[in-house]
PDB file as gemmi writes it, atoms N, CA and C in Angstrom:
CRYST1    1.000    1.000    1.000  90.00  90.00  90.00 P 1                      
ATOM      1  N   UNK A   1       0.828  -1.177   0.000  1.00  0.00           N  
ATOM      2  CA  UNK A   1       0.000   0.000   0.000  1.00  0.00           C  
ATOM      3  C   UNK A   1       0.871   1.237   0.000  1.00  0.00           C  
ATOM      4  N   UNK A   2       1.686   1.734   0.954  1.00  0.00           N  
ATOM      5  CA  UNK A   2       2.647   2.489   0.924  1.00  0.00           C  
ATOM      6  C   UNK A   2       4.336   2.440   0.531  1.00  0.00           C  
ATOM      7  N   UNK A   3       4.063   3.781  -0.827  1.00  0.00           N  
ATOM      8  CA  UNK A   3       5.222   3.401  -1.427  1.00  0.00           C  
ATOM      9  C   UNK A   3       6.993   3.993  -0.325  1.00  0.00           C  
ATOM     10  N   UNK A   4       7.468   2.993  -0.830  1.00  0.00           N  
ATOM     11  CA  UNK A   4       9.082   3.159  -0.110  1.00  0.00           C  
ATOM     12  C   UNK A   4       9.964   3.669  -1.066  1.00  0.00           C  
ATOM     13  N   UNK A   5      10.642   5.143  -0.854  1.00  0.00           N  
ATOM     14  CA  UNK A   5      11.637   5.700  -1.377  1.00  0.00           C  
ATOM     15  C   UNK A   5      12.990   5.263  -1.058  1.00  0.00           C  
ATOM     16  N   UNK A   6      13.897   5.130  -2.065  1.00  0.00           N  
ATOM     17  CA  UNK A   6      15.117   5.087  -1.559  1.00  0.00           C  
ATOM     18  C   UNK A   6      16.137   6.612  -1.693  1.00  0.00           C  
ATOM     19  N   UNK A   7      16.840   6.666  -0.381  1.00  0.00           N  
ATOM     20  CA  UNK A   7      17.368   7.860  -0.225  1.00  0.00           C  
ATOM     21  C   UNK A   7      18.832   7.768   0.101  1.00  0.00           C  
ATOM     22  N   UNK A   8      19.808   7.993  -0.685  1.00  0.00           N  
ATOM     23  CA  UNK A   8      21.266   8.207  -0.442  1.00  0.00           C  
ATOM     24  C   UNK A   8      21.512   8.703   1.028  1.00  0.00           C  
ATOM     25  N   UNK A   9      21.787   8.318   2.076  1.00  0.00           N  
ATOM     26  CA  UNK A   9      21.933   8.713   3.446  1.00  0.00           C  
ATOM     27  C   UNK A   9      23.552   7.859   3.561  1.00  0.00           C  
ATOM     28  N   UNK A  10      24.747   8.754   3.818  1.00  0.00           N  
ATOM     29  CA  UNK A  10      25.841   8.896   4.118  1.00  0.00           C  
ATOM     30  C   UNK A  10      26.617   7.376   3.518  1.00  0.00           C  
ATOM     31  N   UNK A  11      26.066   7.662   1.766  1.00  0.00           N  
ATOM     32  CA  UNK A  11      26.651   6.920   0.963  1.00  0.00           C  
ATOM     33  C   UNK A  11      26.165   5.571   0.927  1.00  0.00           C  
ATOM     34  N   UNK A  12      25.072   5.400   1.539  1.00  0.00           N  
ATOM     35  CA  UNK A  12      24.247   4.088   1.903  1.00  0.00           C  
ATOM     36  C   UNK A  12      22.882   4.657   1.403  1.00  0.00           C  
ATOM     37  N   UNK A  13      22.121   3.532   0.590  1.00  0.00           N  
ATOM     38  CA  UNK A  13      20.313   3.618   0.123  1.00  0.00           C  
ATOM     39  C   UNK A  13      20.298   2.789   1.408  1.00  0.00           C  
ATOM     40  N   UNK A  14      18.361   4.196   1.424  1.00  0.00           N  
ATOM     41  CA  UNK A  14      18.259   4.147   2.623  1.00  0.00           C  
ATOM     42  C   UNK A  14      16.122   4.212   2.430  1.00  0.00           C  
ATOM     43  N   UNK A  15      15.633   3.495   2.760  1.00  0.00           N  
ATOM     44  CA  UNK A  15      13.999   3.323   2.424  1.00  0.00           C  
ATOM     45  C   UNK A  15      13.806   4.885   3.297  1.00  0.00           C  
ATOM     46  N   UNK A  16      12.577   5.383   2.753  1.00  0.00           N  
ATOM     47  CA  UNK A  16      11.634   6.015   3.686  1.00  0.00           C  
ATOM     48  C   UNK A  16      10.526   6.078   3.231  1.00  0.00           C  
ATOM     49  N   UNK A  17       9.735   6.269   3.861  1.00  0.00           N  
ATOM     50  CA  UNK A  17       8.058   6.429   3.410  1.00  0.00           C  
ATOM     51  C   UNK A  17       7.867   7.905   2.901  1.00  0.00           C  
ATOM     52  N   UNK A  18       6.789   7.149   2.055  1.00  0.00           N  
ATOM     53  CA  UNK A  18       5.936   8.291   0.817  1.00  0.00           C  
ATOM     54  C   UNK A  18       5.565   9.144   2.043  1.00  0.00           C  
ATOM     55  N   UNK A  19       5.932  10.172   1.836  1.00  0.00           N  
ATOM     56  CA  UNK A  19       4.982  11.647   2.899  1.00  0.00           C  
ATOM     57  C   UNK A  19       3.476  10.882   2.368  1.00  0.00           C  
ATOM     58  N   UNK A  20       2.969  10.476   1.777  1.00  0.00           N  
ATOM     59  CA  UNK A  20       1.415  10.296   1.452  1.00  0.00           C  
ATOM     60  C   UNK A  20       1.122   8.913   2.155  1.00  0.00           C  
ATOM     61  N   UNK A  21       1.924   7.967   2.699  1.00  0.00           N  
ATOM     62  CA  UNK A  21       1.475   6.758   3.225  1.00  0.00           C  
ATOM     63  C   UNK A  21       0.409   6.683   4.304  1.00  0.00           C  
ATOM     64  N   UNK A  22       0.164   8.285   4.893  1.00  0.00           N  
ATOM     65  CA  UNK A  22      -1.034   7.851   6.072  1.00  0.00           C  
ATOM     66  C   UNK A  22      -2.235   8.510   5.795  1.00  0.00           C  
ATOM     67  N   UNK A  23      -2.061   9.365   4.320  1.00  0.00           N  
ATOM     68  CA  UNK A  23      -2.877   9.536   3.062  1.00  0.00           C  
ATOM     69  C   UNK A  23      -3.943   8.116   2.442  1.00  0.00           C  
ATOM     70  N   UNK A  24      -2.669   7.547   2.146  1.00  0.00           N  
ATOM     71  CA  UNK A  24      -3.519   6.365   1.525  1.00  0.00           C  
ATOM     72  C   UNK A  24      -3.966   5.444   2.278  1.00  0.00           C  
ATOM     73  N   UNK A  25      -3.147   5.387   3.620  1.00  0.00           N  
ATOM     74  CA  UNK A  25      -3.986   4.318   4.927  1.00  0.00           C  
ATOM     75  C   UNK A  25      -4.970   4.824   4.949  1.00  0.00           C  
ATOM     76  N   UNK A  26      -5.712   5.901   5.279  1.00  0.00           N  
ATOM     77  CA  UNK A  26      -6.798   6.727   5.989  1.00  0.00           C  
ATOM     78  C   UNK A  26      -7.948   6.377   4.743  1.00  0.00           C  
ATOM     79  N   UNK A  27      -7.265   6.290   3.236  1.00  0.00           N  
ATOM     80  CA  UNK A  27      -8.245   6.533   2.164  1.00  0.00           C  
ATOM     81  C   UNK A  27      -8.746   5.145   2.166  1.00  0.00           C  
ATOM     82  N   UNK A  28      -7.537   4.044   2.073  1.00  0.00           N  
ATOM     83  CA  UNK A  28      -7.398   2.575   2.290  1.00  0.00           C  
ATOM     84  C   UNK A  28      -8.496   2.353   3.017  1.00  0.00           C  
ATOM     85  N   UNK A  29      -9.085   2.682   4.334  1.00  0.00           N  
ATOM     86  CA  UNK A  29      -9.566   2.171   5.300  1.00  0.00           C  
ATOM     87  C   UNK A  29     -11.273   3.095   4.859  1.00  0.00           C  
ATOM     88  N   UNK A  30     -10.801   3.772   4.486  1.00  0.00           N  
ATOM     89  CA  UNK A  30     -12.580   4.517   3.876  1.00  0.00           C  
ATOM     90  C   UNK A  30     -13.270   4.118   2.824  1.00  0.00           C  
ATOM     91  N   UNK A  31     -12.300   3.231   1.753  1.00  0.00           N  
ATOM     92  CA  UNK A  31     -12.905   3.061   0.928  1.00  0.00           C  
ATOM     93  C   UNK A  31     -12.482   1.314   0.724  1.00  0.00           C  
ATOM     94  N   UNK A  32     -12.473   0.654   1.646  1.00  0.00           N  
ATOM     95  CA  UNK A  32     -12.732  -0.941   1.820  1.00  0.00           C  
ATOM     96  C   UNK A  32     -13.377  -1.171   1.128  1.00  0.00           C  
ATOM     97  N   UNK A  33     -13.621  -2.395   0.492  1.00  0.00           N  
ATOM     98  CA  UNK A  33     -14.686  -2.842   0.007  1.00  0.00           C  
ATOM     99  C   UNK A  33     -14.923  -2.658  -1.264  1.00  0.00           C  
ATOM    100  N   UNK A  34     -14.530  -1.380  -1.608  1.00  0.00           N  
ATOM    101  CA  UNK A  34     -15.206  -0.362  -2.695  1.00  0.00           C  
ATOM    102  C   UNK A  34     -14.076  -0.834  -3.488  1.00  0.00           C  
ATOM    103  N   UNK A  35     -12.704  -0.208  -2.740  1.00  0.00           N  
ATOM    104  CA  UNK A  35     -11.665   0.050  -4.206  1.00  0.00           C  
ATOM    105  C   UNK A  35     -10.552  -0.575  -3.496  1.00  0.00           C  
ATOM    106  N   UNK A  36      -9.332  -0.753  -4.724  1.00  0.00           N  
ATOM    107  CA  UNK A  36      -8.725  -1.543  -3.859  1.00  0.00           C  
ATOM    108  C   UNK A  36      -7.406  -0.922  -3.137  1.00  0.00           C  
ATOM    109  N   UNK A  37      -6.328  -1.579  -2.804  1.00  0.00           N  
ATOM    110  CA  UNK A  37      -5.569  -1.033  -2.144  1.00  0.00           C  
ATOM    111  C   UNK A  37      -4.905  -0.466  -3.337  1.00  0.00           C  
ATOM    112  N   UNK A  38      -4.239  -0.949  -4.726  1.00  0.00           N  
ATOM    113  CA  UNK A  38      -3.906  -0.578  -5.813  1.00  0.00           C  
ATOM    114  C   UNK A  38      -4.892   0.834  -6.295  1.00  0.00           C  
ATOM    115  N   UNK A  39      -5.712   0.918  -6.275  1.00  0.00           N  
ATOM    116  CA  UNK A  39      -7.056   1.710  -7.183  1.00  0.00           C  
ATOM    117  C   UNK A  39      -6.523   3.202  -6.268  1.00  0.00           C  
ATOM    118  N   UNK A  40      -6.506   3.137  -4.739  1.00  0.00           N  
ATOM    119  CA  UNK A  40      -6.062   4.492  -3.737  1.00  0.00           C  
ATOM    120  C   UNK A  40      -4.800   4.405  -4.012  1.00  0.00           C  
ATOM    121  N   UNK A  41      -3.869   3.751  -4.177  1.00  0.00           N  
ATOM    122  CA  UNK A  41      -2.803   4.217  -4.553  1.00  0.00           C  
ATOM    123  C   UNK A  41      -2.451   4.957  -6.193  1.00  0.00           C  
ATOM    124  N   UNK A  42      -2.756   4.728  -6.633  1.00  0.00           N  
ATOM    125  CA  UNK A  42      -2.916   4.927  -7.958  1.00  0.00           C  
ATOM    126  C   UNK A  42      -3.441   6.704  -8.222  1.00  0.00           C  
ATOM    127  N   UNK A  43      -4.602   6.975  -7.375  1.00  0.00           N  
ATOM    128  CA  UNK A  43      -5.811   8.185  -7.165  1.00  0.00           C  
ATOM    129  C   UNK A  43      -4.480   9.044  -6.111  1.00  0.00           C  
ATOM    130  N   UNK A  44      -3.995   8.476  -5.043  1.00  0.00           N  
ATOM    131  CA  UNK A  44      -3.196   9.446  -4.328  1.00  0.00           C  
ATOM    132  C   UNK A  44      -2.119   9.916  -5.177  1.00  0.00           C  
ATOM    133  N   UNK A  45      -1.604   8.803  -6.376  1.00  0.00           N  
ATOM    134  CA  UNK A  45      -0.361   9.673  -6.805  1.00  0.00           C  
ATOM    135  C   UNK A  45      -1.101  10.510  -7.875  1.00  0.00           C  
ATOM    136  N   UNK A  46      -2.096   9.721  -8.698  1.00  0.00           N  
ATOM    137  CA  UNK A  46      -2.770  11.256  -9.435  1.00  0.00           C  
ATOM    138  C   UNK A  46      -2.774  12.351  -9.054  1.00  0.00           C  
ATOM    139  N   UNK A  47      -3.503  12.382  -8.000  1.00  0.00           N  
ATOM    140  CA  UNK A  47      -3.618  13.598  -6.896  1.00  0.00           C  
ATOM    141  C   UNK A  47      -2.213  14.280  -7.067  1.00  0.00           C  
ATOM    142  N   UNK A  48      -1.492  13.974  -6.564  1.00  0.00           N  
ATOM    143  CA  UNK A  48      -0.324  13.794  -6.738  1.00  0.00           C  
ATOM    144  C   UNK A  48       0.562  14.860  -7.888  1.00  0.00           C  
ATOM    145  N   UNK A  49       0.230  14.362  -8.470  1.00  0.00           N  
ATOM    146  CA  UNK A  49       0.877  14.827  -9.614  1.00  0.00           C  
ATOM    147  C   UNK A  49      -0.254  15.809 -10.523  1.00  0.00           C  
ATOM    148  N   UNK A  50      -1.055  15.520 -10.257  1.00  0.00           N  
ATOM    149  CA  UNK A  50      -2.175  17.087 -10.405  1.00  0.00           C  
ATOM    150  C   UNK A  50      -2.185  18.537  -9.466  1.00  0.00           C  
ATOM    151  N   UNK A  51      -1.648  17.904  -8.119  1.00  0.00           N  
ATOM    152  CA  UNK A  51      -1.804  19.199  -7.787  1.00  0.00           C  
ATOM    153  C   UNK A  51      -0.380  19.722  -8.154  1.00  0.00           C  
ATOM    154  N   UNK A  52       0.179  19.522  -8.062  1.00  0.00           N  
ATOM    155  CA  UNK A  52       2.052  19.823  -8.386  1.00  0.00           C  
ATOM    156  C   UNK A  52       1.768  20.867 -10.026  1.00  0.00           C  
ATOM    157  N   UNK A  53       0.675  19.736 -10.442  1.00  0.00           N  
ATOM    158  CA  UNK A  53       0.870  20.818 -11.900  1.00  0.00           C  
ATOM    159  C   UNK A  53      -0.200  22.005 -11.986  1.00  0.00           C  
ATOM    160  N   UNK A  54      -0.969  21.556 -11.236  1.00  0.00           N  
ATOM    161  CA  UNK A  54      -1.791  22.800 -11.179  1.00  0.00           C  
ATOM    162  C   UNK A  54      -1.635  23.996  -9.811  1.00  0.00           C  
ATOM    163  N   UNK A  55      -0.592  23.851  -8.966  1.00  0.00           N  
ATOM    164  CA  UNK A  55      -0.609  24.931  -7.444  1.00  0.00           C  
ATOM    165  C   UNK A  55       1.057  24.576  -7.805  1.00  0.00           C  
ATOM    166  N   UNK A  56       1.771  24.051  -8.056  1.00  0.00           N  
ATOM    167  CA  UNK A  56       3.437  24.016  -7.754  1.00  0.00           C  
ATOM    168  C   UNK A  56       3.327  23.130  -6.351  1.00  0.00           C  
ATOM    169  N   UNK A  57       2.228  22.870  -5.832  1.00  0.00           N  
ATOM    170  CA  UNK A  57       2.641  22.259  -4.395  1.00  0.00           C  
ATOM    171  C   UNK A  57       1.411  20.742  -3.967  1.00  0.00           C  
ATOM    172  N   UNK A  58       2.239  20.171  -3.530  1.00  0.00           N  
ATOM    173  CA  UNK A  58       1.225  19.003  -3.449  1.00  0.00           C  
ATOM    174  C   UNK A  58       1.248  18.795  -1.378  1.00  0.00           C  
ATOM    175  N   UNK A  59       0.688  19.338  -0.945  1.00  0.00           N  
ATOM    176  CA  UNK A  59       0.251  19.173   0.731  1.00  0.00           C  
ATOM    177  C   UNK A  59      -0.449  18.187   0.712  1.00  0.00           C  
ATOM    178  N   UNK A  60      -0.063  17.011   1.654  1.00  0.00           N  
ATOM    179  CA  UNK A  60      -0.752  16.163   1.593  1.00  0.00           C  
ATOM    180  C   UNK A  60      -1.961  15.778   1.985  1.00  0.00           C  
ATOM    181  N   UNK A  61      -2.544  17.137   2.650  1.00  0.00           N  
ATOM    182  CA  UNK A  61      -4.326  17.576   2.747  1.00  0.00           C  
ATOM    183  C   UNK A  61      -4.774  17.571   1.120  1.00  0.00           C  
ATOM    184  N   UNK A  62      -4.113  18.595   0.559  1.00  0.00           N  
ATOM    185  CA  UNK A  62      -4.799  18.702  -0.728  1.00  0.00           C  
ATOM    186  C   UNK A  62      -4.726  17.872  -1.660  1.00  0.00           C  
ATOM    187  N   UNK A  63      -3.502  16.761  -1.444  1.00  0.00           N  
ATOM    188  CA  UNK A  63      -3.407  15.437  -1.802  1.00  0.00           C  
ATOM    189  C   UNK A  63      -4.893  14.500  -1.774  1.00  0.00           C  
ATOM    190  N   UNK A  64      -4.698  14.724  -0.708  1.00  0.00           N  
ATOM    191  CA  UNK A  64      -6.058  13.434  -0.127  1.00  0.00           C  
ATOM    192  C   UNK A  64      -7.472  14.146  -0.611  1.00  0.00           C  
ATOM    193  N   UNK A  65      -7.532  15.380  -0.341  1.00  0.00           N  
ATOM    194  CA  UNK A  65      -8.935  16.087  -0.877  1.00  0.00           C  
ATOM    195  C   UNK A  65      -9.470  15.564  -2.026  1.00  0.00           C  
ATOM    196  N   UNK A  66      -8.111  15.454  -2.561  1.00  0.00           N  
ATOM    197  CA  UNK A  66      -8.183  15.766  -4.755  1.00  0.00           C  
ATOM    198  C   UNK A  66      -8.269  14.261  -4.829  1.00  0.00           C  
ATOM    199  N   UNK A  67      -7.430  13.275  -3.950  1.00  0.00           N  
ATOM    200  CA  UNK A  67      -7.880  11.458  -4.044  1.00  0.00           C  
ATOM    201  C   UNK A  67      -9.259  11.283  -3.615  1.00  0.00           C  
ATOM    202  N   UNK A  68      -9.282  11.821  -2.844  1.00  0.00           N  
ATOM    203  CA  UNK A  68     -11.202  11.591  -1.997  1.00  0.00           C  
ATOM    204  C   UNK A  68     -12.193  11.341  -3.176  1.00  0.00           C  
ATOM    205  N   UNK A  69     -11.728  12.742  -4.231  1.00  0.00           N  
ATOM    206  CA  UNK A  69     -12.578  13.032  -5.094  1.00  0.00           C  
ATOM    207  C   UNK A  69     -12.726  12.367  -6.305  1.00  0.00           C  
ATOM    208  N   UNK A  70     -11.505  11.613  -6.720  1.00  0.00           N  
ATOM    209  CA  UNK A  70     -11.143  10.690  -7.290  1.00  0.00           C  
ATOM    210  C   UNK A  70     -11.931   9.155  -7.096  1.00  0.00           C  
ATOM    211  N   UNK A  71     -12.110   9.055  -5.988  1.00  0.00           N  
ATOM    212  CA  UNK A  71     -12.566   7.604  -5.680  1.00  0.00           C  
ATOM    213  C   UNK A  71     -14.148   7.618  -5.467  1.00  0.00           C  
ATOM    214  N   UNK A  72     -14.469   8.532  -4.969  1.00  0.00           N  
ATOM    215  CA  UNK A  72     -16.048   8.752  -5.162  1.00  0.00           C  
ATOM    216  C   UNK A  72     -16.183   8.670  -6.533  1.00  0.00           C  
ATOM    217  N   UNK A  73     -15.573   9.229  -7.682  1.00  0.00           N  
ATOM    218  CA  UNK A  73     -16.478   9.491  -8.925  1.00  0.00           C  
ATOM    219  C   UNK A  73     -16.001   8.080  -9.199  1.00  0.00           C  
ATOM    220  N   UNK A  74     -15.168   7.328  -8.878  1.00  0.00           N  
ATOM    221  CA  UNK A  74     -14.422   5.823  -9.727  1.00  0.00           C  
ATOM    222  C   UNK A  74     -15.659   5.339  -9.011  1.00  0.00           C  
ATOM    223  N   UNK A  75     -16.541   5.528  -7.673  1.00  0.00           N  
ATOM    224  CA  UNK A  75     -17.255   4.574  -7.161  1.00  0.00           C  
ATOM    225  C   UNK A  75     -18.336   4.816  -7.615  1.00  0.00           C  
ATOM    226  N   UNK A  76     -19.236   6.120  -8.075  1.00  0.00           N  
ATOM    227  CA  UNK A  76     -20.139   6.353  -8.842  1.00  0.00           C  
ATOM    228  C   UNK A  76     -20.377   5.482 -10.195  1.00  0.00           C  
ATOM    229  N   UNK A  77     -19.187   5.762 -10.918  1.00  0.00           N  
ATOM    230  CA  UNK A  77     -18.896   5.330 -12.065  1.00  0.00           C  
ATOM    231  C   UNK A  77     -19.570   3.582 -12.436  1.00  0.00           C  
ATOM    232  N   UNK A  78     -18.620   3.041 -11.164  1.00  0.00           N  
ATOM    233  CA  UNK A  78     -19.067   1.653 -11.119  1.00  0.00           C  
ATOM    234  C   UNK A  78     -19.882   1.427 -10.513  1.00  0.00           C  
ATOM    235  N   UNK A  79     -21.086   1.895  -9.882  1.00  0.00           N  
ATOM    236  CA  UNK A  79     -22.306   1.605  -9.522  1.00  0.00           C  
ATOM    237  C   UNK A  79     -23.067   1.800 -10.634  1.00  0.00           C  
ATOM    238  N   UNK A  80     -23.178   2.852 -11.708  1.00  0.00           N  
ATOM    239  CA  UNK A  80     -23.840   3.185 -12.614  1.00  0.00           C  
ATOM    240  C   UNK A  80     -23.973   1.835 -13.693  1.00  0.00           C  
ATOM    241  N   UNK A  81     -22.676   1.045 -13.716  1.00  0.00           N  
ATOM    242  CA  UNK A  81     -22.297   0.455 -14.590  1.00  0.00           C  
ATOM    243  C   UNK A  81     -23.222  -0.911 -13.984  1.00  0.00           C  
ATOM    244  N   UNK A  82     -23.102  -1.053 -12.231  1.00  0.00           N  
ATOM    245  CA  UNK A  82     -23.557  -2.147 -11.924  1.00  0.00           C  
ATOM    246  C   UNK A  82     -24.312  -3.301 -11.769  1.00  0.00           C  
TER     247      UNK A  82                                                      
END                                                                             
């Protein structure tokens, strides 16, 4: 579920967590059932990479806002279809 960076730390790779990993737990756990652990990961890095191009800044509030919004319409979508 949460992606692991690797980070050059005193000439040694070194893991750390996505600033968004308690992003996608929180989304993970709201949208059980619905979508999967792949589907919120996927919507958080959209997010992701939408807000970066549209504000220069991706906060990981406005991260999760812009995924929230993402997974409701993916869950609309597939109810319509259902």
């Amino acid at each position: 579920m949460s992606e692991l960076r690797s980070v050059l730390v005193n000439g040694h790779t070194e893991s750390e967590p996505s600033p968004y990993a308690e992003v996608e737990a929180a989304l993970c756990d709201e949208f059980a059932g619905v979508h999967s652990a792949a589907t919120v990961t996927r919507c958080v890095e959209a997010a992701h990479y939408g807000a970066l191009e549209v504000t220069g800044f991706a906060h990981p509030n406005l991260v999760e806002r812009i995924a929230r919004k993402h997974l409701h319409v993916l869950a609309l979508v597939a109810s319509d279809r259902g």
